[in-house]
N, C-alpha and C positions, 0 to 999 in steps of 0.2 A: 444603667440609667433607665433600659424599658423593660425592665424583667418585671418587675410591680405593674397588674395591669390596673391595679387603682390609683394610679399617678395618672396626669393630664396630659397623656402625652401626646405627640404631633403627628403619630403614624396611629395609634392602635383604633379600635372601633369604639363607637358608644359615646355620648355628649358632654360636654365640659365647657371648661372657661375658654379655651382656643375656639369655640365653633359660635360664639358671640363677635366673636373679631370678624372682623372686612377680610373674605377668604382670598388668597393672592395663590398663582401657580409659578413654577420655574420650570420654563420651555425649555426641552435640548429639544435637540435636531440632530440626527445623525445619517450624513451622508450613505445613500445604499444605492450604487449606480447599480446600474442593471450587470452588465458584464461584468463588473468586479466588485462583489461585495464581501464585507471587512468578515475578520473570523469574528464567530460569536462572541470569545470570550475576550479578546482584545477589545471589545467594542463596550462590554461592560467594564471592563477597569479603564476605559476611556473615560466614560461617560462618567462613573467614582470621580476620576482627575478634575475631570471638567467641573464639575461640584463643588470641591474642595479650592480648583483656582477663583472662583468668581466668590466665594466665601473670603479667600484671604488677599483677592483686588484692595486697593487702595479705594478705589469707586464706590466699595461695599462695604466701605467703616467711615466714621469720624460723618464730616462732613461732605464725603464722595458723593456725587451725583447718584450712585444708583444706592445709596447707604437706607435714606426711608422707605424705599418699594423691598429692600433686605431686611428692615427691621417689622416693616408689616408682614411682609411673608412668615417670618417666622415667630412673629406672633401669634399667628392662625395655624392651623393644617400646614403639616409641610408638604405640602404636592409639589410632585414633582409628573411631570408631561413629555413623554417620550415619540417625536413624530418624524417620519421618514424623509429625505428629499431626495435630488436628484438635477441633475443639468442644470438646468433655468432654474428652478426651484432652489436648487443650493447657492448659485450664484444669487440669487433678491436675499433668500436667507443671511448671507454673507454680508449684504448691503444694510442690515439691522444693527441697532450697540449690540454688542455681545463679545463671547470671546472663544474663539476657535482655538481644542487640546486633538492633539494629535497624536496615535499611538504608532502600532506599529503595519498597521492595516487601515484601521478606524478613523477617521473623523468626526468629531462630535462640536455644533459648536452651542455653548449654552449662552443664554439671554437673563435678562434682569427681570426678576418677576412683575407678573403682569395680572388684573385682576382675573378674577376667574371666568367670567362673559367680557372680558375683555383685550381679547389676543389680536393683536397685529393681523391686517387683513393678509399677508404674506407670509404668515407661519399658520393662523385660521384653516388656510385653503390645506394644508399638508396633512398626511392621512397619517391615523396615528396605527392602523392595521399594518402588515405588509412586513413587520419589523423581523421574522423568523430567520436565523444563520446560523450558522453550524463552524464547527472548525473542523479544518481541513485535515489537522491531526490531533490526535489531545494533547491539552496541555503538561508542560513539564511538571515536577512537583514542585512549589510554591518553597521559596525560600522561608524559613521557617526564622530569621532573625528579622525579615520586616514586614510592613501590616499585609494581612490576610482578610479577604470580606469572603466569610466562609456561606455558600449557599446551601438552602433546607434540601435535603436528597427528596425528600417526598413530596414537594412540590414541583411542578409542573407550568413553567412559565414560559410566555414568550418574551425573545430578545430583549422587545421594549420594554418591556415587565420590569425583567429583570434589573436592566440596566436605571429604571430610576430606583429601586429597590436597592441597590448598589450604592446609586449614588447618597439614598438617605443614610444608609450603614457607615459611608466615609463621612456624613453630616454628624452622626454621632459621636463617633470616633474625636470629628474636629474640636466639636464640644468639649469633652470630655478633658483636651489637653489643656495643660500648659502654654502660660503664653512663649515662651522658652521650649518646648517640647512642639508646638505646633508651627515656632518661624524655623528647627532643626527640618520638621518632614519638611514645609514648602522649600528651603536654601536646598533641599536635596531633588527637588524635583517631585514631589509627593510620590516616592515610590510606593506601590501596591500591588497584591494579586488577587485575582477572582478563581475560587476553587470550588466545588460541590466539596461537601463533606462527605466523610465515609458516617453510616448510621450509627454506629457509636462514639464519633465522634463528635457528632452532633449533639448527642444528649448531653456530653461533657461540658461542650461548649457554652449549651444555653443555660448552665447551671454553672458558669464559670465567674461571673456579677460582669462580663463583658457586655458591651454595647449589641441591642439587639430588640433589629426590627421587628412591630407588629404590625401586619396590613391594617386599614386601613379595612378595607373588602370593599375599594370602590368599584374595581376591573379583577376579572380573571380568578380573582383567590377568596376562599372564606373571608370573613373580619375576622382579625384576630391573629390570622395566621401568622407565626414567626418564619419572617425569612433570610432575613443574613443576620449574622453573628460577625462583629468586627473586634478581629483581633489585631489590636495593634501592640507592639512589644512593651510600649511606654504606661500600658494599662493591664498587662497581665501580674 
């Protein structure tokens, strides 16, 4: 879907028909208490989850409440905004529409896109720096029968980076499917895993016609730079 960078697309760099549109972002908020914060990569296939539920809400089709602020969003730039809380800060967070994914460490809870100067003064206040974690152990190897959001080796991201980078890779992916192949992943709980690739396996991938993000270069990375590759099995 973003392998052609002369397509219009919603991640990559350079101007088009999407950056004429009313630009909209989708806030996550991902809980980082001080004494216990989540493992890195739990927190990225979180925040993928969290993505992919508030896509296939009821809210965010047809005539749902949050369905035109989901159709303007993705009409424009798909930004995606990754900002840290904590104590009081997760608790007002909480108190917003939105919708809290849970992993196995991780908390993430995402919101309904909001304009771009135009964020909630209680998610506004929350810093979008701070987001750096690590896992405790590495991870296992990635079950290779369901979707995989493979990360670029050669890039060098933080957490919160990552994790909306993640979550656009599970956006494409969503795309991508079947309306049959995409109520299969959510009835199963959108299972996924977030892996770095090995560097030849990366080259594989990005020449594979799978889903696959280009930045954007607003934070942190070149424009242009590809950073996850989604492999889901229903698309290889």
């Amino acid at each position: 879907m973003n392998s052609d960078p002369s397509v219009d697309s919603p991640f990559r760099s350079g101007t088009g028909a999407r950056d004429a549109a009313p630009q909209f972002v989708l806030p996550l908020v991902v809980r980082i208490e001080r004494g216990a914060p989540p493992a890195r990569t739990d927190a990225l296939e979180t925040s993928a989850r969290a993505v992919l539920v508030i896509l296939a809400d009821a809210r965010s089709t047809g005539d749902g409440e949050w369905a035109q602020a989901m159709r303007d969003w993705q009409d424009a730039r798909i930004r995606k905004v990754v900002r840290r809380a904590r104590g009081a800060e997760w608790r007002r967070a909480e108190g917003l529409p939105g919708i809290t994914v849970t992993g196995k460490s991780a908390e993430v809870r995402v919101f309904p896109p909001v304009p771009l100067d135009g964020w909630p003064k209680e998610l506004a206040k929350l810093q979008v720096s701070g987001t750096d974690l690590d896992d405790p152990e590495p991870p296992v190897a990635a079950d290779a029968s369901a979707p995989v959001l493979w990360l670029n080796p050669e890039l060098d991201m933080s957490a919160g980076k990552a994790m909306a980078q993640t979550g656009h890779a599970a956006q494409l992916a969503w795309w991508e499917l079947s309306d049959e192949e995409r109520a299969a992943w959510r009835d199963a709980g959108f299972p996924l895993a977030v892996r770095t690739a090995e560097p030849g396996r990366w080259r594989e991938l990005t020449s594979a016609g799978l889903p696959l993000v280009r930045d954007a270069g607003f934070t942190e990375i070149a424009p242009g730079s590809c950073t996850v590759v989604a492999d889901h099995p229903a698309l290889r």
